[in-house]
C-alpha positions in Angstrom: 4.3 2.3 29.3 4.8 0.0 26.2 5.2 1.5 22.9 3.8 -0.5 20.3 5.1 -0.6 16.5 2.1 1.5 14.9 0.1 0.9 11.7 0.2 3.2 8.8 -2.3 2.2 6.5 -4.7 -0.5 6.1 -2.6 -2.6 4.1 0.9 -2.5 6.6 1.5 -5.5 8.1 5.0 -4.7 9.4 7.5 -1.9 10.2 11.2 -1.9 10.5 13.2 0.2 12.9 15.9 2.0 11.0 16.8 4.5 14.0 16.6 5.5 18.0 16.7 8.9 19.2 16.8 7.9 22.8 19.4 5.5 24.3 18.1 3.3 27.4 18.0 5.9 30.4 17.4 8.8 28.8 15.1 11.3 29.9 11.5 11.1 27.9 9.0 14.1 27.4 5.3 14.0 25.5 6.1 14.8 21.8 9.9 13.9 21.8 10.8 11.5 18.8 11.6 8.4 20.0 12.5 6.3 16.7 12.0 6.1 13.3 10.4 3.5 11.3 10.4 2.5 8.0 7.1 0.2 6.4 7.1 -0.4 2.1 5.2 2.6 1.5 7.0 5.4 4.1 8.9 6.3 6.8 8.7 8.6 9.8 9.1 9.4 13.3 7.3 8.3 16.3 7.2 10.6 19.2 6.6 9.7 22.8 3.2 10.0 24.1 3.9 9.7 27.8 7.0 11.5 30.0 9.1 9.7 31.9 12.9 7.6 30.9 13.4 5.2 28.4 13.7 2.0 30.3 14.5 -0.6 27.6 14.9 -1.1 23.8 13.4 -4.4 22.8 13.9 -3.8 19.1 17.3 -2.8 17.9 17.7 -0.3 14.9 17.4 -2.5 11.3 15.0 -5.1 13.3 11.7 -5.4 11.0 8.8 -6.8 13.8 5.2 -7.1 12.9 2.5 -4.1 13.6 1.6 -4.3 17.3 4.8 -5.5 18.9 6.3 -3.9 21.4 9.3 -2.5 20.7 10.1 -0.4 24.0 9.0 0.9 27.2 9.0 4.3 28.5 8.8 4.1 32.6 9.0 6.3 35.2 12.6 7.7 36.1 12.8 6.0 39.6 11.6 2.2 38.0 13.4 2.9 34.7 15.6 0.1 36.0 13.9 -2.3 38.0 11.6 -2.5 35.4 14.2 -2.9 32.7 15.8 -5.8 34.8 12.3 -7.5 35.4 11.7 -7.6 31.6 15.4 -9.3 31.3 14.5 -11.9 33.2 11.4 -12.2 31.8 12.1 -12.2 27.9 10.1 -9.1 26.0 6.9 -11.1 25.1 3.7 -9.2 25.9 1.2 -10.5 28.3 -1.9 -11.4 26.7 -4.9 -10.3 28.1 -7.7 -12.7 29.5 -9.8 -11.9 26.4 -7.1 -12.8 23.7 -6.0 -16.1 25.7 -9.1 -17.4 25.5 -9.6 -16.7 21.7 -5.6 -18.4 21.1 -6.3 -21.5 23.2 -9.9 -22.2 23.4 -9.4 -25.3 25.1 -9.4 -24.0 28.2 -12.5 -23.2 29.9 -13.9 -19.3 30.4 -13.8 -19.4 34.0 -9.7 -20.4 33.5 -9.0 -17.2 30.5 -10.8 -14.6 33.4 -8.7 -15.7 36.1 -5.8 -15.3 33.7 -3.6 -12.2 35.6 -4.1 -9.6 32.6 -0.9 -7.3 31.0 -2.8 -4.3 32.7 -2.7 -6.0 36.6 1.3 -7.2 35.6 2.5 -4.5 34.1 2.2 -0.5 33.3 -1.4 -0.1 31.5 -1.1 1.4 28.1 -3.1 4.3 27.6 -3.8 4.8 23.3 -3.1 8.2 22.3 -6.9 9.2 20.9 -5.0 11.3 18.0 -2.8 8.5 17.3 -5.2 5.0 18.2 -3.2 1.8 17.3 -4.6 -1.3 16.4 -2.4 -4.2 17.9 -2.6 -7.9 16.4 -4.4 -8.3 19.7 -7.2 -6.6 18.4 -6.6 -6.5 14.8 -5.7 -9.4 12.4 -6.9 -7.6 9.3 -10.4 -7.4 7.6 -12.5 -10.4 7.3 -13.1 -10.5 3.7 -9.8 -10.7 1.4 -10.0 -8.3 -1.8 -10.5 -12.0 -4.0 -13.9 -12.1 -1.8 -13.2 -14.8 0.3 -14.0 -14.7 3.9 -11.7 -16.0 6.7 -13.1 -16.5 10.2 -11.0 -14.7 13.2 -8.9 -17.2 14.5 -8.0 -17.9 10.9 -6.9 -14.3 10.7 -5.2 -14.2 14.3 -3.1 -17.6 13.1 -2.4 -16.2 9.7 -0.7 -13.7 11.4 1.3 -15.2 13.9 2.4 -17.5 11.4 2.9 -15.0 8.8 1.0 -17.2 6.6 -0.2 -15.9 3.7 -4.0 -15.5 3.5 -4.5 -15.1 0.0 -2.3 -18.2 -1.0 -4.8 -20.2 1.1 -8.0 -22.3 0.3 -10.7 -22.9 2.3 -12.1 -25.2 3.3 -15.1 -24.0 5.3 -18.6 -23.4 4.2 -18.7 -21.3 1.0 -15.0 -21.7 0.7 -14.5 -19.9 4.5 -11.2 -20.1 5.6 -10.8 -21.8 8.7 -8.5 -22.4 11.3 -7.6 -25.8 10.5 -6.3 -24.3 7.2 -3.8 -22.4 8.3 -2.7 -25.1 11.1 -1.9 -27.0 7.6 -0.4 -24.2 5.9 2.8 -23.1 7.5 4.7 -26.4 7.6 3.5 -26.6 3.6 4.6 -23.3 2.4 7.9 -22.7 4.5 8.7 -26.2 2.6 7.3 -25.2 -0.8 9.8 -21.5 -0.3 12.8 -23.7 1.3 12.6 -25.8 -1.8 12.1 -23.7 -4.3 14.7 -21.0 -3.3 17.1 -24.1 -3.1 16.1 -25.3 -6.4 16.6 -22.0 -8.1 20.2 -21.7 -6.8 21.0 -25.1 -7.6 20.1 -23.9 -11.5 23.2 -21.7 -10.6 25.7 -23.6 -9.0 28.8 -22.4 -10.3 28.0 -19.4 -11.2 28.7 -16.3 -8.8 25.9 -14.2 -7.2 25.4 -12.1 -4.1 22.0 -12.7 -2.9 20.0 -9.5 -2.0 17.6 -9.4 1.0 14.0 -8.8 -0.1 12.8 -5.4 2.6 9.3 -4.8 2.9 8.4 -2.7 -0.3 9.7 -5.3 -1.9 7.8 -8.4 -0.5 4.4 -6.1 -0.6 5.0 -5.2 -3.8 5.4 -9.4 -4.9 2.4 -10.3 -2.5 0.4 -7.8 -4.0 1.0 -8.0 -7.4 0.9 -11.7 -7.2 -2.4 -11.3 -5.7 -3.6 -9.1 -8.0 -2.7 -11.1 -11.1 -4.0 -14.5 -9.6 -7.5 -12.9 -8.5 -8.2 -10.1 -10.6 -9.5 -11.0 -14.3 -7.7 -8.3 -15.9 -8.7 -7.7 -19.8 -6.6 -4.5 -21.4 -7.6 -2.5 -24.3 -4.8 0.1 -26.4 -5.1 2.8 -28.6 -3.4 6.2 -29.7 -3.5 9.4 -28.8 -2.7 12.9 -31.1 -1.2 14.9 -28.8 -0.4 17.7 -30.9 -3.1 20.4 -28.9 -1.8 18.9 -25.9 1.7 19.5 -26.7 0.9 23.2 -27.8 -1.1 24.1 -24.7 1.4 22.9 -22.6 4.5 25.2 -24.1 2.0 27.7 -24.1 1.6 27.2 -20.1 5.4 26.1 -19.2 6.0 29.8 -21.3 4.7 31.7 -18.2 3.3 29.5 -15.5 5.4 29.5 -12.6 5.2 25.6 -12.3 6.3 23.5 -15.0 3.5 21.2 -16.2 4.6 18.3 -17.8 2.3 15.8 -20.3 1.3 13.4 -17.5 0.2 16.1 -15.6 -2.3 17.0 -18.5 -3.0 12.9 -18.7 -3.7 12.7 -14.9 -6.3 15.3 -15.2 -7.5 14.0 -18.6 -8.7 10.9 -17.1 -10.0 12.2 -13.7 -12.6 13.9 -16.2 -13.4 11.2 -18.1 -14.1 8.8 -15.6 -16.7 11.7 -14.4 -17.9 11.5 -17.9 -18.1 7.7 -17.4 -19.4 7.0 -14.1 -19.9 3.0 -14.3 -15.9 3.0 -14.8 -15.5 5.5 -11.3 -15.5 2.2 -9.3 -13.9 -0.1 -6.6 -15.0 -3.5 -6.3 -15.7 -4.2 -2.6 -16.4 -8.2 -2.9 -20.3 -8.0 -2.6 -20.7 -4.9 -4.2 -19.2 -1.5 -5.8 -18.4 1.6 -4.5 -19.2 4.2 -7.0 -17.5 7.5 -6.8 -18.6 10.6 -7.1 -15.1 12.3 -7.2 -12.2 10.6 -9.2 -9.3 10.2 -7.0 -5.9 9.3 -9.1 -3.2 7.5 -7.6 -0.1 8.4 -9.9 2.8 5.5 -10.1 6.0 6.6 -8.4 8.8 5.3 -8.9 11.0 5.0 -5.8 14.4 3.3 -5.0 13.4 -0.4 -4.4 10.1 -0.2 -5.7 6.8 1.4 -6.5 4.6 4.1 -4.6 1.2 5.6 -6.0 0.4 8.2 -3.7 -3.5 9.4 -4.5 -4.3 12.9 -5.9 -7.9 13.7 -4.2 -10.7 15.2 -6.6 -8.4 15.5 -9.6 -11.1 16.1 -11.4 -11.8 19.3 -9.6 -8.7 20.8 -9.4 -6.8 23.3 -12.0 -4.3 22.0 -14.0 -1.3 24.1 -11.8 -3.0 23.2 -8.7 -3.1 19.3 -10.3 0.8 19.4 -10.9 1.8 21.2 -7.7 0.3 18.6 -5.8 2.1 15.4 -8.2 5.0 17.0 -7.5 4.7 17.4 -3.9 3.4 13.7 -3.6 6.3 12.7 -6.0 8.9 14.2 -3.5 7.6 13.2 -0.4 7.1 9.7 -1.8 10.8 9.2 -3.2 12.0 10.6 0.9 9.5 7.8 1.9 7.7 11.0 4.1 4.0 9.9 2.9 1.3 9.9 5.3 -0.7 6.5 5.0 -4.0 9.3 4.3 -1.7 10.1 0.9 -1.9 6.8 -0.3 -5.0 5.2 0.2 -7.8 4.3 -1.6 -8.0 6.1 -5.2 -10.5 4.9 -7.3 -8.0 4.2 -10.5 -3.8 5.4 -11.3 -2.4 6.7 -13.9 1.4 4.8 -14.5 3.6 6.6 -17.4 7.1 4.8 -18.4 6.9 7.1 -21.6 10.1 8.8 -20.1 12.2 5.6 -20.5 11.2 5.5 -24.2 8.8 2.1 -23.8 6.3 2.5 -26.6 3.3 0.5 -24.8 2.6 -1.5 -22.2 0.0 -2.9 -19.7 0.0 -2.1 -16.1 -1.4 -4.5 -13.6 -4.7 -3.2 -11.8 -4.2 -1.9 -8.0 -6.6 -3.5 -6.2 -9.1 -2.2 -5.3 -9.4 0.1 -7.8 -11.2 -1.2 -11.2 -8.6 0.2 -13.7 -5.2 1.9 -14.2 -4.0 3.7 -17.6 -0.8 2.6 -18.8 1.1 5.9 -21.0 3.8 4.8 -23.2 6.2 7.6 -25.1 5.0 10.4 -27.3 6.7 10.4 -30.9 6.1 11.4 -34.0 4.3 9.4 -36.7 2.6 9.7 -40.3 -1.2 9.9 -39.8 -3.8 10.4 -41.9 -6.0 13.2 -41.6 -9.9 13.7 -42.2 -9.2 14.9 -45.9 -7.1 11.7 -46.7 -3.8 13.5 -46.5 -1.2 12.2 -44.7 0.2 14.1 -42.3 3.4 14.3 -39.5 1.6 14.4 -35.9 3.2 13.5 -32.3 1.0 10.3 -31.1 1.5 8.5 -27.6 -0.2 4.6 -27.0 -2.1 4.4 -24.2 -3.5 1.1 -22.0 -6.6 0.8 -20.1 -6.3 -2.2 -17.7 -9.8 -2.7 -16.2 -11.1 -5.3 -13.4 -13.7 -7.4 -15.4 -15.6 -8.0 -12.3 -16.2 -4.2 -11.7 -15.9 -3.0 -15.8 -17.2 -4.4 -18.7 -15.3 -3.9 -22.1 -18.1 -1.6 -23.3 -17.9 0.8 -20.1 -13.6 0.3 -20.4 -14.0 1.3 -23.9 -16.2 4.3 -23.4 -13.8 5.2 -20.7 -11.1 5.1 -23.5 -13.1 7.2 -26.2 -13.5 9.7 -23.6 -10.2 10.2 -22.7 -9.1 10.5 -26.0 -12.1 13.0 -27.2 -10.9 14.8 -24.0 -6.9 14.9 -25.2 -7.5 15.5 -28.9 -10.4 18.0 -29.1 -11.2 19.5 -26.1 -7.9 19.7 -24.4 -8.6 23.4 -23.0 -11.4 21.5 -20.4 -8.6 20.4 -17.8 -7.3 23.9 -17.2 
């Protein structure tokens, strides 16, 4: 049986093996792990789905290979190494099957792909755990319609990914700007010159000078591609404003004087604006490319900060949950995000994140929207300023700056603004409503 490199989340293209727990020949049974991988958002175990003897590694430990490959095969103990010699001869590339041939070379006629010997009649079939379904590049080259809108037609998608091309960096050039195969035919030879030459050109600006270069992993280049992405496609507009956080401040010490879990102020902020997008439901939204999905729940992703990057693992039905309950769970998420132990279930979707750098003592800021998600609040640090109070009086209060950064295409400044004014009536006066 081959095992395939599995998919753990929508948006994971590829997975690097960072460890085997089986050497070739080693017995195999149902539920043992067999390796670890690691993708840009976690990493865990894979256990064996079959019994039987690992004949062969085809993917050493630190090898990154895209979703779908194969990366081993488990056979039975008296083929273990016929099997693992065949595939030596062979070379570890996957038969297609009649289906996919004809889709990658449709050239040849339909009566030529169906006499095509499928990978099921040449080799051991490959049964799909139904807990555990895959979705190999075979079947799978991502969704049709990019988050920007555009559509790209299969074959575009299936050659895309081969070529690891880029999909969003393309333009098409089919009807309503479709892209097409031809695109991407054109594409690889143009941008693996366009990244040859401009890496070349940056180190040039540095000849001389000494450097070590560090290899991008795949947090890293998802985190780029997305936020390029993101920047490029989504018309972001920001609005910033203060926050008295004084009753904030005093319910918290109140809570952190007996509570068993400490609570801290982004805790409070998280919850904060889980209720006010429920007081604002126009700003609850995800923009879908022909239309929005509006929430009924508010599902907060909350920024992690992780070694090499950034994870925002999603608190379901913040809006709903007690303010212990709420920082129980961050905490949790927090942990098992820095371990890179998150499920792909813990990190998907979310229908806006909260992103708080107020612990590094940066003022303000503006954080780029997650797409698809319509808006993400920015928290800068708390500190004390003169204000002046209702009487004309100034006065010493703690204040903290937050940004809303808001999708145009999904929020309008009005409904972004009445998003903000809820929040802060929410912080300021009626603080007590997220316990």
């Amino acid at each position: 049986m081959q095992i395939l490199m599995p998919q753990l989340g929508e948006t994971v293209t590829e997975g690097t093996i960072s460890k085997w727990h089986k050497a070739v020949g080693e017995p195999v049974t149902a539920g043992d792990p067999l390796f670890e991988i690691e993708t840009d958002k976690t990493s865990m175990e894979v256990p064996a789905v079959v019994a039987g003897v690992l004949g062969e590694i085809l993917v050493q430990a630190g090898d990154t290979v895209p979703v779908g490959t194969v990366v081993g095969v488990v056979a039975e103990a008296a083929s273990a190494r016929p099997e693992a010699s065949e595939r030596a001869q062979t070379g570890p590339v996957a038969v297609k099957s009649a289906e996919v041939q004809a889709a990658a070379a449709p050239g040849e006629s339909r009566a030529a792909a169906a006499a095509t010997p499928t990978a099921a009649s040449l080799d051991v079939a490959t049964p799909i755990d139904p807990f555990h379904g895959l979705r190999t590049p075979q079947r799978n080259f991502g969704k049709a319609r990019l988050p920007s809108g555009v559509k790209a037609s299969p074959r575009a998608r299936r050659l895309a990914a081969e070529a690891r091309v880029d999909l969003a960096q393309i333009r098409g050039t089919g009807p309503r700007g479709c892209i097409v195969a031809a695109d991407i035919q054109r594409a690889p030879q143009r941008a693996h010159a366009q990244s040859a030459s401009g890496a070349e050109q940056v180190k040039a600006l540095y000849a001389g000078t000494s450097y070590r270069e560090v290899p991008l992993d795949s947090m890293r280049k998802t985190i780029a591609r997305r936020l390029s992405d993101s920047k490029q496609q989504v018309p972001h507009f920001y609005l910033s404003g203060d926050l008295n956080v004084e009753a904030l401040l005093a319910l918290r010490k109140q809570i952190n004087a007996t509570a068993s879990v400490r609570v801290s102020v982004n805790d409070f902020l998280v919850k904060a604006f889980a209720l006010a997008l429920q007081r604002v439901p126009a700003a609850n939204v995800a923009w879908a490319g022909d239309c929005l999905l509006q929430f009924e729940r508010s599902d907060i992703g909350v920024a992690v900060a992780v070694p090499g990057g950034l994870v925002t693992p999603v608190v379901r039905s913040a809006d709903t949950k007690g303010l212990l309950g709420l920082a129980r769970e961050v905490g949790a998420l927090a942990s098992r995000a820095r371990e890179r132990k998150l499920q792909p279930a813990e990190y998907a979707g979310g229908a806006a994140t909260v992103s708080n750098l107020g612990m590094y003592g940066v003022r303000s800021f503006q954080a780029i929207v997650n797409p698809p998600q319509a808006t993400i609040l920015a928290v800068g640090a708390a500190e004390r300023r003169v204000i002046e109070a209702s009487d004309g009086t100034l006065r010493a209060a703690t204040v903290l700056t937050v940004s809303i950064s808001a999708d145009h295409r999904a929020v309008d400044g009005v409904v972004a603004a009445e998003l903000f004014a809820a929040l802060r009536q929410i912080v300021e006066t009626q603080i007590s409503d997220v316990l």
